[in-house]
N, C-alpha and C positions, 0 to 999 in steps of 0.2 A: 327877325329875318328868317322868311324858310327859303331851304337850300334843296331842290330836289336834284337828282341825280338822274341819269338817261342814258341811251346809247348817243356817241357821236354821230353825226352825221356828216356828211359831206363840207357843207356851209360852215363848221366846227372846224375843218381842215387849220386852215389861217392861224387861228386862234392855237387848236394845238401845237404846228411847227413853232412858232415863238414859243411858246412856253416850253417846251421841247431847246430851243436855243439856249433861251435864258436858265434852264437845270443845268445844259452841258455847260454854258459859261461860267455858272456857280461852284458845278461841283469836280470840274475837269479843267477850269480854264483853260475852254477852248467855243470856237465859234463854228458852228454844222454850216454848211455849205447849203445855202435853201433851196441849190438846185438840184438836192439830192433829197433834203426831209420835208419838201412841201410838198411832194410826187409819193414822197416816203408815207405819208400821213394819210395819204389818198388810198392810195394803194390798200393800206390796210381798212382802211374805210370802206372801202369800195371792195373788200374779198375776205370775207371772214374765215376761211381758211389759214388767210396770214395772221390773224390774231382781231382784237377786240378793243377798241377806245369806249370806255366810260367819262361821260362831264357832268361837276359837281354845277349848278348852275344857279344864282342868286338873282332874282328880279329877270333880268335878259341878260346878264353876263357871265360868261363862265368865268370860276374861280377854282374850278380844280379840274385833274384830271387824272386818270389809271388805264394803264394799256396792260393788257396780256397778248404777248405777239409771239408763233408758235415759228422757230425757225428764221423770223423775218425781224432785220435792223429798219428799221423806218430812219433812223438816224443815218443810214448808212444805204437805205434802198436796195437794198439785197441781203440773201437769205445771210443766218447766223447759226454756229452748231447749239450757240446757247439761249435760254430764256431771255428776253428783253425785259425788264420795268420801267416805264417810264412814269 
């Protein structure tokens, strides 16, 4: 299987905020509000000043992901004093 990697794009949105869910239910149990990190997703998509989505991507499906987001909660749709990882 190759696995390339890419900037997200826009259309990758979707796909992020879920899997964005499904970490914060795993590792926080808790469930994001998608009418905060699906705007959240975009946002940083849409302004690379807020940070940066990378997708790991198999055939046409993503399978991974890494954000570096500078000031900005995508989980939370506004700014953060701290680094995000998602």
């Amino acid at each position: 299987m190759t696995i390339d990697i890419r900037s997200a794009t826009i259309a990758d949105a979707g796909t992020i905020a879920d899997y964005n869910n499904r970490l914060a239910e795993e590792t926080e149990a808790r469930s994001l509000d998608p009418l905060l990190v699906g705007p959240g997703v975009e946002a940083i998509i849409a302004d690379a000043s807020k940070g940066r989505y990378w997708v790991a991507v198999a055939g046409d499906k993503i399978i991974g992901q890494i954000a570096v987001a500078y000031e900005w909660s995508d989980w939370r749709r506004k700014p953060t004093k701290n680094w995000v990882w998602t």
